[in-house]
N, C-alpha and C positions, 0 to 999 in steps of 0.2 A: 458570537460571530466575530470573525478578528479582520476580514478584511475586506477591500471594496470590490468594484467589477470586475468580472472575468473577461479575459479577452477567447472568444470562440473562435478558431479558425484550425483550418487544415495543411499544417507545415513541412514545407519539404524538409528531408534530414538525408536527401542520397538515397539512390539509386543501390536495388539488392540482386540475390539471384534470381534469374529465370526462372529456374528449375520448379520454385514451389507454388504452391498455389495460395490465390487466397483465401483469407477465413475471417470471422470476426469471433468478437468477447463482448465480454460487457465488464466493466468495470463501475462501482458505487463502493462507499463507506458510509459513517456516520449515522446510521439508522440500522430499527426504530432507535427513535433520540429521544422523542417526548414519548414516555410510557407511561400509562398501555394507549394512550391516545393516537401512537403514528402506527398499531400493530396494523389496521385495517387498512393504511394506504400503502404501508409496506408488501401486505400482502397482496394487494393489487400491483405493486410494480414485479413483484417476482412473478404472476400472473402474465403482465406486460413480456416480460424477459423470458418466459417458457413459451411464450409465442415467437420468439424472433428466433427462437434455435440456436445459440449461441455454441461454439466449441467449447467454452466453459464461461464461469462468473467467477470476477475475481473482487473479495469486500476485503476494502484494505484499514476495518479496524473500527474501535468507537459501534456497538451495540448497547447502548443507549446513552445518557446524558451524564456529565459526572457529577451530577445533584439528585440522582434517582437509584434505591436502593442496590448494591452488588450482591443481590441475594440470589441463591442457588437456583428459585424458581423464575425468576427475572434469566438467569443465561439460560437455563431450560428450555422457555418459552421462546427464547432467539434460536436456540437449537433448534428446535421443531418447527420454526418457521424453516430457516436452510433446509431442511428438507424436504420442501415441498418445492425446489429446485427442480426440473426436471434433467438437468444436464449437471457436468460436474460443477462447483464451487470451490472455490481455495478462498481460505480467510487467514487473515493475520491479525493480530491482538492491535486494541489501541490502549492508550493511556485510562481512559475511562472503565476500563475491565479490570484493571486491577491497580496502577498504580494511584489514582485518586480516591480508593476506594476507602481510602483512614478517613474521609471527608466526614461530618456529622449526618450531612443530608445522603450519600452513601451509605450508612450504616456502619460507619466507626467498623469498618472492615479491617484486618490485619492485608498489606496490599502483596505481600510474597504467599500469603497461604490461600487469595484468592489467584495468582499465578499461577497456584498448582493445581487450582481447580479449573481453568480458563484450559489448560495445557489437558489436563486429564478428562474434560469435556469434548473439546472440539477436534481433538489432532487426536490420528491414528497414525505409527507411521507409515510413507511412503504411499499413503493414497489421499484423493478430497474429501470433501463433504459431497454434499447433494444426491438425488436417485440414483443417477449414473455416475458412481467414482471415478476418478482417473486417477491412473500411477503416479506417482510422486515419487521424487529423491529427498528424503528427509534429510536435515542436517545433524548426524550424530552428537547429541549431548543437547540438541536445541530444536526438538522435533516442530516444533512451528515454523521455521525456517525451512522452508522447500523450491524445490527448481525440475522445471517440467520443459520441453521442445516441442513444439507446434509446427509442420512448416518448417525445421529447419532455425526457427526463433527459439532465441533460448530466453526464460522467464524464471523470475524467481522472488522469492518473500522474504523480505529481512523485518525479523522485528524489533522496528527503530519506531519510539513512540511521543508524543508532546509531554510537557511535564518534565522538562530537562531530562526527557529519556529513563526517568526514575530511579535518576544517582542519588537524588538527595534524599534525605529526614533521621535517616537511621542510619549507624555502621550495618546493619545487616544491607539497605537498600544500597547504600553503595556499595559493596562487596559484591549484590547479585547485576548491580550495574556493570562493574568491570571484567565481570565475566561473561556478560551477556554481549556489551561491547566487543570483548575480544573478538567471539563467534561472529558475528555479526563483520566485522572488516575482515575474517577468512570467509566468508560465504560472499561475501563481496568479489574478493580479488578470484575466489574459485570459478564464480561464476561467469567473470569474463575469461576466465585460460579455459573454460568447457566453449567457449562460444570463439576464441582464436581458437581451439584446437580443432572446431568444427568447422570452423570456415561459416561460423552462424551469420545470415544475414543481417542481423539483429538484435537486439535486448533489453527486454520489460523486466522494470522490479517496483515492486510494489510495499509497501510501506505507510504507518499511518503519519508519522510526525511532520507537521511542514517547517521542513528541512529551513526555510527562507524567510521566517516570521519573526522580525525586530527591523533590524538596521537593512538595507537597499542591498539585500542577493546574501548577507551576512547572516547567522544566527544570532540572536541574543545568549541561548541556551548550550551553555560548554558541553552539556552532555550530547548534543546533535553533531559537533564538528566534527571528529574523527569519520563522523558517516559522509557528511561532505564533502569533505578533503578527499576520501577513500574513491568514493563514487566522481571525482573529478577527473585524477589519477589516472583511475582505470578506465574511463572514457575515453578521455582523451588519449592513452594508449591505445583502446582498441579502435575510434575512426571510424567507424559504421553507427550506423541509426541505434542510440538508446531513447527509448523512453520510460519516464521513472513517474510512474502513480502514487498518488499518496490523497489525505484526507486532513483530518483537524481544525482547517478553517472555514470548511462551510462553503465555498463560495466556488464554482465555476471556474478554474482559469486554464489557459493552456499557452505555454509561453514557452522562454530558452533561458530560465536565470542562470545554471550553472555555471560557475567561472571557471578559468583554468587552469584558478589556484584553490579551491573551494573556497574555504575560509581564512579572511584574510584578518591584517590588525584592523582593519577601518574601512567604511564605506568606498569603494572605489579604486581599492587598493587588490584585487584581487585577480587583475589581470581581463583579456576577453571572455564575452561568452563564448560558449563550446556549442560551435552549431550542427554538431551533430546531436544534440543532446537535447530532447522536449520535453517539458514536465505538466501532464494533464494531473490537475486537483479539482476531484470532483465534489459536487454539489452535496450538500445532506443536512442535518437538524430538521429544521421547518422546510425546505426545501426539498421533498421526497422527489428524490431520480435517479438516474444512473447515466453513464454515458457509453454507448455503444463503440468499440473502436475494429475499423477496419484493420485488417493488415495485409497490406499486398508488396512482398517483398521486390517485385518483377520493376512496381510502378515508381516512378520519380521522387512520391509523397511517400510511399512507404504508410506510414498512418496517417489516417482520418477519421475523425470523432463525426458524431449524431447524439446531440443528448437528448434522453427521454424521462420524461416528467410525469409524475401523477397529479393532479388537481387537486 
């Protein structure tokens, strides 16, 4: 676990259209973590979360621990859990799927050839997981990167992961780094010109890596920046309510760290936060929940969080 208290509260980010109505999601990561010991409370929170009727679930990465084997039967078993989903789910890879998977306690996995196994398990393109799929826009060459509209809100999956993004250890991992990166800041910048071209009230992306984990709003990890700079940028161009999900440390938070310059040389140096811009990090490892988020473009708050907990 990397960090301390969450601050919970329901932040205004500006006033959206009328026009749309509201709806909620559910957003969780980070589980099951401990296996196969967290399968039975996991299952009971997707149980939780097929009761609340969500428009869809969105798990933004890390199925299970990165000290427990990356073995085929282990992502199988996370499969067949997401499907017992009753509504759609969209998932995005974390670090723990494949780039830590050279680990000993891992299983001395190869971490690109379980990539291609992560990718060729869970993504089909252009639609989710769960009982009731939803349509999806896949991102051509990077099918786990996807972007859906709810309402009028435009949402999207960039797979940005802990583990310095998984530039390093090998020429091969860096190679599929910089091409992955590439993707990843055109899906970015795409996904705010679909949401200026649409007059979107709004915009969710989701993602595992926390973006904000070393020095005060700075990353430690060179392979995280370009997503932070990119995702500042393009905030702060577009001026409406973002909110960006993400998972990796465990811990509850919901705040405004983004700055206006994303990443800077040095703590402090990075200009204002960007208040249109909130970043919910939801809970997971031992911590089994998820957090429900409203979206009401019409209302002042725009979003508002409920998190829910299994015992």
């Amino acid at each position: 676990m990397r960090r301390g208290l969450g601050l919970l509260a329901a932040l205004t980010v500006g006033a959206g259209s009328v026009d749309a109505a509201p709806f909620r999601f559910v957003a969780m990561g980070d589980m099951p973590y401990s296996i196969p010991a967290d399968y039975a409370r996991f299952e009971a929170l997707i149980g939780t979360v097929n009761a609340l009727q969500p428009a869809f679930t969105l798990h933004v990465g890390d199925i299970k621990s990165g000290s427990t084997p990356c073995s085929d039967e282990n992502f199988q078993k996370v499969r067949d859990q997401f499907a017992l989903l009753s509504g759609p789910l969209v998932y995005t890879p974390g670090d723990n799927e494949w780039t830590d998977c050279h680990r000993e306690a891992a299983g001395r996995f190869d971490p690109l050839e379980r990539l291609a196994k992560v990718r060729q398990l869970f993504f089909t393109a252009n639609t989710s997981l769960g009982r009731a799929p939803m349509p999806l826009t896949s991102q051509p060459g990077q099918i786990e990167n996807a972007r859906w509209v709810k309402e009028g809100v435009v949402f999207a999956t960039l797979h940005v992961v802990g583990s310095n993004n998984g530039m390093e250890r090998t020429p091969a991992s860096v190679s599929e780094y910089f091409a992955r990166n590439a993707a990843n800041l055109e899906w970015i910048r795409a996904t705010f010109a679909q949401a200026k071209a649409d007059s979107a009230p709004a915009v969710v992306i989701g993602f595992q890596a926390d973006l904000w984990f070393g020095a005060p709003f700075v990353p430690s990890e060179i392979g995280l920046r370009d997503t932070l700079s990119t995702l500042a940028a393009e905030s702060k161009a577009y001026g409406k309510p973002v909110l960006l999900i993400h998972g990796d440390s465990h811990v509850l938070i919901i705040d405004r760290p983004l700055l206006e310059a994303g990443a800077s040389a040095g703590p402090g140096q990075g200009g204002p936060a960007l208040k249109n811009v909130t970043r919910l990090e939801v809970m997971g490892a031992a911590d089994v929940g998820a957090v429900e988020v409203t979206v009401d473009p019409a209302a002042p708050d725009v979003f508002s969080f409920r998190p829910i907990y299994v015992r």
